[in-house]
N, C-alpha and C positions, 0 to 999 in steps of 0.2 A: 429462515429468511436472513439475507445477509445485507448489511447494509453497508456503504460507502459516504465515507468524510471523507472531503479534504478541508486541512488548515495551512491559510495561506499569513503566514508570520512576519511581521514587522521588525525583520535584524535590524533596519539601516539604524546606525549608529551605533548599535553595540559592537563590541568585542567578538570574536571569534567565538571563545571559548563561552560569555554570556548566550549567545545565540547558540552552541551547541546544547546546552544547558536551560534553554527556554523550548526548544524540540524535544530535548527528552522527556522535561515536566509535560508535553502536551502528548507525547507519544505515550507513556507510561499512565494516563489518566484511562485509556482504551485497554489497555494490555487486560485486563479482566472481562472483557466480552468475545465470545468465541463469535458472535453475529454481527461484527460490528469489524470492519477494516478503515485504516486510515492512510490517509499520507499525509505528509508536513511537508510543504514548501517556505521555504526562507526567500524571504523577497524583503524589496526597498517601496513600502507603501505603507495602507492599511490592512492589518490585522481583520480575519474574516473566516468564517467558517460556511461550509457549502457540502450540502448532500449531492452526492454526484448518481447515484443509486438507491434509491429509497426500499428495496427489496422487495418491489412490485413488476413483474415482467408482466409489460403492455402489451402482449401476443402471446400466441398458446403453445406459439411454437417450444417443442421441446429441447431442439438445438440450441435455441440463444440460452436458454437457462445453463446448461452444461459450459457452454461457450463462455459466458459469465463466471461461473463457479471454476472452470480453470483459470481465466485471467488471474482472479482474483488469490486463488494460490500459487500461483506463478509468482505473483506482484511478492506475497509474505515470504514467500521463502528466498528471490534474490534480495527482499530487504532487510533478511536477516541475515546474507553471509558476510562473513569478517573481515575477510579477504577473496585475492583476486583467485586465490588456487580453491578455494570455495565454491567463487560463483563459476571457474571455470568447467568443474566437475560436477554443477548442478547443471547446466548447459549439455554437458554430455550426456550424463544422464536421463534429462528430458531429452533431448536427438532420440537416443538409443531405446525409451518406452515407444517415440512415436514411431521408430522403422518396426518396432513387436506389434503392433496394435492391427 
């Protein structure tokens, strides 16, 4: 069961570098659950967290589950590339699995 957060973060006012550094403290607190994805938004408000996916599919359908579970490795792997020659070659790569399939 896979589950989805997002955290929506209170930069306004700080620094760049504080706000890069309040992401990763929030990013890095998840990094030890294989069922659990996040994303961190930086915004100018309040601080708030929100299940966007609680790991319960409302239908039996077997496609949204699959359909789901690619988003969702989709989402971890361009949020982890470095750079632009990274994401550009996981972009090809996905093309090139879906023309095989």
């Amino acid at each position: 069961m896979l589950i989805t957060f997002v955290f929506y973060l209170n930069t306004g006012g700080l620094s760049r570098q504080r706000s890069e550094e309040l992401i990763t403290q929030y990013t890095d607190m998840f990094k030890c659950y294989t069922n659990i994805t996040t994303w961190v938004v930086a915004r100018d408000g309040e601080t708030k967290v929100e299940c966007v996916y609680d790991g319960t599919l409302r239908s039996n359908n077997e496609q949204l589950g699959i359909l789901l579970k690619e988003i969702n490795n989709r989402i971890d792997i361009i949020a982890n590339c470095t750079n632009f020659e990274d994401f550009k070659a996981y972009i090809r790569n996905w093309r090139l699995s879906e023309l095989t399939k």
